[in-house]
C-alpha positions in Angstrom: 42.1 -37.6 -233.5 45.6 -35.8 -233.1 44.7 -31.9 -234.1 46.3 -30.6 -237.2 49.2 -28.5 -235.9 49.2 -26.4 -238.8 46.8 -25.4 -241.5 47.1 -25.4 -245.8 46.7 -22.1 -245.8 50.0 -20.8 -243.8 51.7 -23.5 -245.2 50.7 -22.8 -248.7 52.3 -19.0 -248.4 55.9 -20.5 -247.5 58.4 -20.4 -250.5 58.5 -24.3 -250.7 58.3 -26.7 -253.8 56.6 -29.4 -253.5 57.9 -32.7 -255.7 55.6 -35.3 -254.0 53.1 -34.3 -252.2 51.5 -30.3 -251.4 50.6 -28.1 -248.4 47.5 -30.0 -247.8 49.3 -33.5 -247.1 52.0 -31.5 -245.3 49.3 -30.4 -243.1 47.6 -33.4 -242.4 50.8 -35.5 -242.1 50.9 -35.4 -238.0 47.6 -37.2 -238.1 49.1 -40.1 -240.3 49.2 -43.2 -237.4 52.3 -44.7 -237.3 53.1 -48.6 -238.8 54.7 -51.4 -237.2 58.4 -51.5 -238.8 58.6 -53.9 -241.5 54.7 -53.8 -242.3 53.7 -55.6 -245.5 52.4 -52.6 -246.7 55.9 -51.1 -246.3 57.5 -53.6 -248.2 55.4 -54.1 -251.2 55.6 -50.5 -252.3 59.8 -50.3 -251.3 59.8 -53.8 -253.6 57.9 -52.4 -256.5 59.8 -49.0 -257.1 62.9 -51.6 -257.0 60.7 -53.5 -259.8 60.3 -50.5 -261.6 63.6 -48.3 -261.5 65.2 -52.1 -262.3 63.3 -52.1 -265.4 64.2 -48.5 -266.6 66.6 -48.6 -268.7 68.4 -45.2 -268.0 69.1 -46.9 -265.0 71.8 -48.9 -266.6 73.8 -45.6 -266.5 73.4 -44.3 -263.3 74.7 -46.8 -260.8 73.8 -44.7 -257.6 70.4 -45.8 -258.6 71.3 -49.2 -259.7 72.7 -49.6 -256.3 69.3 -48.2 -254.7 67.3 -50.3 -256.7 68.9 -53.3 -255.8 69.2 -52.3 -251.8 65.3 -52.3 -251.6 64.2 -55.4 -254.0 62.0 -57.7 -252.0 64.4 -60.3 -250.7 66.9 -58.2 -249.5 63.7 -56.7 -247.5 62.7 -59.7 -246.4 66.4 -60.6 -245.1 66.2 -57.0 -243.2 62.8 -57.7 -241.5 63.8 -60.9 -240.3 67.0 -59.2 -238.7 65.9 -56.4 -237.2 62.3 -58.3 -235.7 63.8 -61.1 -234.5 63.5 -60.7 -230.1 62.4 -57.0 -230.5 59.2 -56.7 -228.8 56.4 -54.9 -230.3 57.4 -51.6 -231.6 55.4 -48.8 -233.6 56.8 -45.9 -235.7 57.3 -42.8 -233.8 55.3 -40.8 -236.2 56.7 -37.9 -238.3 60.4 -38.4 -239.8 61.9 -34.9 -241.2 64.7 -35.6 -243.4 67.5 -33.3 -244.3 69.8 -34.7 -247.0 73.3 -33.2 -249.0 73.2 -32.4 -252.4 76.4 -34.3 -252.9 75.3 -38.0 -253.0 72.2 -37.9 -255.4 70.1 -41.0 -254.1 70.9 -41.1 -250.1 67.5 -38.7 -250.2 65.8 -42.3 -251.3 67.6 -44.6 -248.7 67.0 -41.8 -245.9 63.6 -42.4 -246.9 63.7 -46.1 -246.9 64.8 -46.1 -243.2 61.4 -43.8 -242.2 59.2 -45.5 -243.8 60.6 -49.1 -242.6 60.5 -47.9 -239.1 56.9 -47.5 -239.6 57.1 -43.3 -239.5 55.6 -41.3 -242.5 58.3 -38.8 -244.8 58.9 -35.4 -245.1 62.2 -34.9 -247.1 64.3 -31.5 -247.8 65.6 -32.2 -251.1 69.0 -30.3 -251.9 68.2 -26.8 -253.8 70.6 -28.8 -257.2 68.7 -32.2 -258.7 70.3 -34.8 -259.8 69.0 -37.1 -262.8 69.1 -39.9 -260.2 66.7 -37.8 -257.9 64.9 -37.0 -260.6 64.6 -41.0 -261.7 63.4 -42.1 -258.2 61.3 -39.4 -257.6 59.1 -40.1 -260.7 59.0 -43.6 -260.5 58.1 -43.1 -256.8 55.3 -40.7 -258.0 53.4 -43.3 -260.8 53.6 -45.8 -258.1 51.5 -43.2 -255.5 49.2 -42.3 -258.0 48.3 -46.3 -258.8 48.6 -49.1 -256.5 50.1 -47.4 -253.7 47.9 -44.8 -253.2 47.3 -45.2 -249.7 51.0 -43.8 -249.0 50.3 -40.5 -250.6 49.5 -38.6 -247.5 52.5 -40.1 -245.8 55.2 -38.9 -248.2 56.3 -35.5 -248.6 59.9 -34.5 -251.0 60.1 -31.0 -251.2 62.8 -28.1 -252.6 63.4 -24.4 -250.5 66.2 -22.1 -250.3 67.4 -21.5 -247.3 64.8 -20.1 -244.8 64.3 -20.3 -241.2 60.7 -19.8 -241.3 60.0 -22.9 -243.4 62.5 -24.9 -241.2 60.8 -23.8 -238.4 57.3 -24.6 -239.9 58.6 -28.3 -241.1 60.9 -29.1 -237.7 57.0 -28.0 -235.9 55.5 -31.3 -237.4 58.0 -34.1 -237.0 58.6 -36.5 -234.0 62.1 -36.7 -235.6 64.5 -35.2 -237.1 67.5 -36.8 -239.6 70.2 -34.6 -240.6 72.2 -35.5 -243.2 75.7 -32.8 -244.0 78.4 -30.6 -242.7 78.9 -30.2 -239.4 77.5 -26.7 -240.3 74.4 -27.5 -241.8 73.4 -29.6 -238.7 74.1 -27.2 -236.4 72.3 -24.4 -238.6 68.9 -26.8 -238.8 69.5 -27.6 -234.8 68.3 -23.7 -234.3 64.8 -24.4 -235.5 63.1 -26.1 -232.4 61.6 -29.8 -232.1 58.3 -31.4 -230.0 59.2 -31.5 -226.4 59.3 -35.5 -227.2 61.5 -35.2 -230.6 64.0 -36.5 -231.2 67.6 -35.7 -233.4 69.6 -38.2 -235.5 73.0 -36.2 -236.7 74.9 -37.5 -239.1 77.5 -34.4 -239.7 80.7 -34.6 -241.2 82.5 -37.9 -240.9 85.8 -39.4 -242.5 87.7 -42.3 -243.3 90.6 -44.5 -243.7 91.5 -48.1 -245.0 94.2 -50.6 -243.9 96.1 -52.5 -246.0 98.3 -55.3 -245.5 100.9 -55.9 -247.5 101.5 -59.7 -247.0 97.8 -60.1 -247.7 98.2 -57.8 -251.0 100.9 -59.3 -252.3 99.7 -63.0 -252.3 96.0 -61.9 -253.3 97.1 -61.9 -257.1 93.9 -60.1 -257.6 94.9 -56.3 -258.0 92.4 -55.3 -260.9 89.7 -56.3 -258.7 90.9 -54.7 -255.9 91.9 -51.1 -258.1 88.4 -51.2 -258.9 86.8 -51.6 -256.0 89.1 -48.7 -254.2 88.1 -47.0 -257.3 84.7 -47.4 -256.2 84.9 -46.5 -252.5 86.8 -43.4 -253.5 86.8 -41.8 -257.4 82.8 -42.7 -257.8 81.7 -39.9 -255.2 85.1 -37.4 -255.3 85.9 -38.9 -252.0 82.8 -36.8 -251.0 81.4 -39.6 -249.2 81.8 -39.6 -245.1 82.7 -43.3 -245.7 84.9 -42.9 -248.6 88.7 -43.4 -247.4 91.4 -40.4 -247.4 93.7 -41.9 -245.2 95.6 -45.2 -246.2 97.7 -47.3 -243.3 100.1 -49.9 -244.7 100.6 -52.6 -242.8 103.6 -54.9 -242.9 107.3 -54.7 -243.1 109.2 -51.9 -244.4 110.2 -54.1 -247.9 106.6 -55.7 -248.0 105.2 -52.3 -247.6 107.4 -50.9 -250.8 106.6 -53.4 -252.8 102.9 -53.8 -252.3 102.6 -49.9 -252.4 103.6 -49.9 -255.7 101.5 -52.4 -257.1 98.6 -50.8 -255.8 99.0 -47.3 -257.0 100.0 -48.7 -260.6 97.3 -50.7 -260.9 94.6 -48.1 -259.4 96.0 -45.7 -261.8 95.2 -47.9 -264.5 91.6 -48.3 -263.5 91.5 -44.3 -263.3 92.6 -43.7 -266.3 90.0 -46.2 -267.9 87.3 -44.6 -266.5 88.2 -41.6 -268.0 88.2 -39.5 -264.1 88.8 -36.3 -264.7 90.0 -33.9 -261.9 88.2 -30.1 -262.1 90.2 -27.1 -261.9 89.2 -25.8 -258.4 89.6 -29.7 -256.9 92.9 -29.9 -258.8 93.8 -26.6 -256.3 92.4 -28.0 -253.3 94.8 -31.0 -253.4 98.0 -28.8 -253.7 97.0 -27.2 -250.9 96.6 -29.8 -248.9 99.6 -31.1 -249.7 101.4 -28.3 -248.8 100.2 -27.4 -246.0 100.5 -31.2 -244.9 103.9 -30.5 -245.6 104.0 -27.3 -243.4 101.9 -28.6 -240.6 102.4 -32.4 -239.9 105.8 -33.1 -241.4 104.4 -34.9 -244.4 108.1 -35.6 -245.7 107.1 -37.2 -249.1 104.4 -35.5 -252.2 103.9 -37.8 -255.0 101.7 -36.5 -258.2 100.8 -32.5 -257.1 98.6 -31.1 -259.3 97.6 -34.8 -260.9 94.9 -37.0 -260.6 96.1 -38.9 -258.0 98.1 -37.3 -255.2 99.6 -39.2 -252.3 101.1 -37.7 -249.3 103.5 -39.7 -247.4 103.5 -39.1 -243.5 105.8 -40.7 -241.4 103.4 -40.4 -238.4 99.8 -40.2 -237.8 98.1 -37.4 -235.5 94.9 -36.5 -234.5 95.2 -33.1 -237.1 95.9 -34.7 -240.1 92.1 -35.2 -241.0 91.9 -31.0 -241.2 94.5 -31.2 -244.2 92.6 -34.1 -246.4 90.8 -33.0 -249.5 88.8 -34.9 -252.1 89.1 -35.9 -255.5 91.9 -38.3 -255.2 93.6 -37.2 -252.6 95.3 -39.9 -250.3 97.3 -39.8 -246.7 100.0 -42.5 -246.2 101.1 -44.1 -243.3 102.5 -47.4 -242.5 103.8 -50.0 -239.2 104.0 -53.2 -238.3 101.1 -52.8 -236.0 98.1 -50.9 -235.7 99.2 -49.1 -232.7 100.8 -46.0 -235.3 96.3 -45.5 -236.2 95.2 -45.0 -233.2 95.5 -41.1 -233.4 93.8 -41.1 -236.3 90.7 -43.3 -234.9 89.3 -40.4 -232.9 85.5 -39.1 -233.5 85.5 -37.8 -237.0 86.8 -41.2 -238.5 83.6 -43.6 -239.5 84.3 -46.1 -241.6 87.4 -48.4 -242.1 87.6 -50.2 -244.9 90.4 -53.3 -244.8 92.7 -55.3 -247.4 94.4 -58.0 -246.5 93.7 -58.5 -242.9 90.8 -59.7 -240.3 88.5 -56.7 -239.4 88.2 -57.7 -236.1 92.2 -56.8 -235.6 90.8 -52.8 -236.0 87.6 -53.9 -234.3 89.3 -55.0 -231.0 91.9 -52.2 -231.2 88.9 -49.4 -230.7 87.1 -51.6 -228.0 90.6 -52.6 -226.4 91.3 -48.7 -226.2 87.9 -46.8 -226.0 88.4 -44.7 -229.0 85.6 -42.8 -230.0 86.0 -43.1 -233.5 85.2 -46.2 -236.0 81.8 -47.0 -236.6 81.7 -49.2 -239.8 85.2 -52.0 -240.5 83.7 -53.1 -244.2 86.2 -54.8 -247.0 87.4 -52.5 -249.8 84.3 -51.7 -252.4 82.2 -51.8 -249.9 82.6 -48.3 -247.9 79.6 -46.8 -249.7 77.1 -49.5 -248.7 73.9 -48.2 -247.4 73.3 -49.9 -243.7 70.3 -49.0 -241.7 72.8 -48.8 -238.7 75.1 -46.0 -239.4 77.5 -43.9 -237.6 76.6 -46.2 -235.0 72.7 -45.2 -234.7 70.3 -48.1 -235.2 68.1 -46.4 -237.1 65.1 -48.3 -237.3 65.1 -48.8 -233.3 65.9 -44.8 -232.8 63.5 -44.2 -235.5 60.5 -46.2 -233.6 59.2 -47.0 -230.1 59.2 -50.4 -228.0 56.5 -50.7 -225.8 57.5 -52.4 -222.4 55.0 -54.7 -220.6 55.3 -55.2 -216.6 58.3 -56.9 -215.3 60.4 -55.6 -218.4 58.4 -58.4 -220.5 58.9 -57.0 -224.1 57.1 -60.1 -226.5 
């Protein structure tokens, strides 16, 4: 039997708040054994909170949740386990995932979770210190399931709430056999000071951002700009551009005339789809994007500010560098650049940029351009409206094989 590393009774005098689970199953958590990844188990209960948030209907209004819902329903489960088993050997959960997660996207808490359990590991979350109504959808339809047919997952799920406090980091980081961390570059750094297992492990996923690539030829005979307004509308106004994956950077590519004319389609029609979604910009956002502006202006040569102060601001920059990420702000703020090529986004592609999203043009095109010159950026190429797609490889990080273990046989036999 692995020994309890900790007992109810420390745990129980630590400032936490406990949303599933208590000190008790906190306690006892290390001595959960792992699953295989993809166990039926697994599945069924990931299907039926699907079932059941799909059959809420406050659901309908909250499409963060929607989207969640319809991530984990059974087939697209079933699609997943047959990917990620397929010529993988026998693998086994590596125990105890700890999960950090932002306050600023309300359900990546539940996908976080999602990729623990389907690795085979049991769940202790760190909810942000703000919920959300999403949360607070999930998390009670996650809780009725524990309490009925699924209540053989109780002592493997833990959500919990805390200020701030080393001590309680400490106490949580003392249980896992992993750790994901979910935030700033800051946050990650601050959670790093509370010390893992000798054998645990870190998955960071700190500040990230990104751009999208549009080419005008493709644009201009798509004849499909509503669709495409809304899904940019999607990838960008839906989260504040708060999202690592959300683009702040837009590369036009094409001819000079092209580029013009496909430019202003674009923004016309995108600010049609903002204005009938009602977006509204908040006062302290509005100020962030003049700043940014200006000191785009100051500081990389940004020759061109269209819309300060509006919903929509664009900053033309004749030229890309490396910097121009640290001048970026969200809530429909936007970088322009253009070329004939790609070659004028390469400075851009270093290791804060994630995801690219593309209009117009074969991904591969951006896809070879990172391999053909080792930049260390670019970890997603996805089309437009599809930038905020939950993946269980992100940043790069197969997180179902970092999150469990294969177990070689002799002669490197792993069936």
């Amino acid at each position: 039997m692995i020994p309890m590393r900790t007992d109810p009774d420390t745990i129980r005098a630590l400032p936490i708040r406990y949303i599933l689970g208590d000190a008790e199953v906190l306690a006892r958590i290390p001595m959960q054994k792992p699953f295989v990844p993809f166990s039926d188990r697994t599945l069924d209960l990931l299907a039926a909170l699907s079932a059941s948030l799909r059959a809420r209907e406050e659901v309908r209004t909250m499409p963060d949740a929607a989207a969640f819902a319809f991530w984990c329903r059974r087939a697209a489960l079933e699609g997943l386990k047959k990917q990620y088993c397929r010529g993988r050997g026998r693998r086994i959960g590596r125990g105890v995932s700890l999960h950090f997660t932002p306050s600023n996207m309300p359900v990546l808490f539940a996908f976080s979770m999602c990729a623990g359990l389907l690795a085979g590991c049991s769940v202790v979350i760190r909810l942000s210190r703000s919920s959300s109504p999403e949360e607070e959808l999930i998390c009670r339809t996650l809780a009725e399931l524990l309490d009925s047919d699924f209540a053989d997952f109780r002592p493997r799920i833990v959500f919990c709430r805390y200020e701030h406090d080393r001590a309680v980091t400490d106490l949580l980081c003392s249980l896992c056999d992993l750790r994901v961390m979910w935030g700033s570059d800051e946050s990650v750094q601050e959670i790093r000071r509370s010390p893992l297992p000798p054998r645990g492990i870190d998955l960071p996923f700190a500040a990230r951002t990104s751009a999208a690539v549009i080419s005008a030829e493709g644009l201009l005979k798509s004849g499909s700009l509503d669709l495409l307004a809304r899904d940019f509308y999607n990838d960008t106004f839906l989260t504040d551009q708060n999202a690592c994956s959300s683009p702040r950077l837009i590369y036009w590519l094409g001819s000079r005339q092209d580029t013009d004319r496909a430019r202003d389609l674009f923004w016309t029609a995108l600010e049609e789809e903002v204005t009938r979604r009602d977006y509204h910009v908040q006062a302290q956002t509005a100020i962030r994007k003049l700043e940014a502006a200006l000191c785009l202006a100051a500081v990389c040569g940004a020759d061109q500010i269209q819309g300060p102060g509006s919903t929509l601001v664009r900053v033309q920059a004749a030229k890309l560098t490396e910097d121009i990420w640290d001048y970026t702000a969200p809530g429909g703020f936007f970088v322009e650049s253009s070329g004939e090529d790609l070659r004028g986004l390469e400075p851009v592609l270093g290791g804060c940029c994630q995801t690219i999203a593309v209009v117009g043009t074969d991904p591969g095109r951006v896809a070879d351009l990172v391999v053909r010159e080792g930049l260390r950026g670019v970890d997603r190429i996805v089309p437009a409206g599809h930038t905020l797609d939950f993946a269980l490889t992100w940043d790069g990080i197969d997180m179902i094989g970092a999150m469990s273990r294969q177990i070689s046989l002799p002669g490197g036999n792993v069936l």
